[in-house]
C-alpha positions in Angstrom: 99.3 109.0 113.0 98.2 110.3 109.7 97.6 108.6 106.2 100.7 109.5 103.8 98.3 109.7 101.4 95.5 111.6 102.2 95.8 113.3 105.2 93.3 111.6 107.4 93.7 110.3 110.8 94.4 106.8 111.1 92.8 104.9 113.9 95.0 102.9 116.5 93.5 100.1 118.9 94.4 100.2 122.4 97.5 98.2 122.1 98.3 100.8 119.5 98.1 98.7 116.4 97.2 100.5 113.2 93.9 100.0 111.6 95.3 100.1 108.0 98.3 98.6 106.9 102.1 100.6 106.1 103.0 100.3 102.4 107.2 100.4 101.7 108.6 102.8 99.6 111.6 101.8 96.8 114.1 103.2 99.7 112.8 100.5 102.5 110.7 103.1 104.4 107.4 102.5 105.8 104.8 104.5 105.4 101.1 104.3 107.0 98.1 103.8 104.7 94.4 104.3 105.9 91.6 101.7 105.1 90.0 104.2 103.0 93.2 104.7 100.9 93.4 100.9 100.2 90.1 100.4 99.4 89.9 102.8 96.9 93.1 102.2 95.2 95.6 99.8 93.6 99.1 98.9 95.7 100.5 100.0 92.2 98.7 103.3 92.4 99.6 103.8 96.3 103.0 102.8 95.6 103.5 105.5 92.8 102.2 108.7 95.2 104.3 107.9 97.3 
């Protein structure tokens, strides 16, 4: 799985849980968002790229 934001590879654990988080767009949908992604920006600023 790969970060809607940047591109990068997201890791999974073994039970295939997302090391990250998923962020929903206005429309309900979820997208996945990498650690790096979150700690560098805002949810106002993650919610607006996407």
């Amino acid at each position: 799985m790969k970060c809607d934001i940047c591109g990068q590879k997201v890791e999974q654990t073994f039970l295939k849980k997302l090391v990250g988080t998923y962020v929903k767009d206005k429309k309900g949908k979820r997208h996945p968002v990498c650690m790096n992604c979150q700690s560098s920006m805002s949810m106002e600023d993650i919610k607006k790229k996407l």
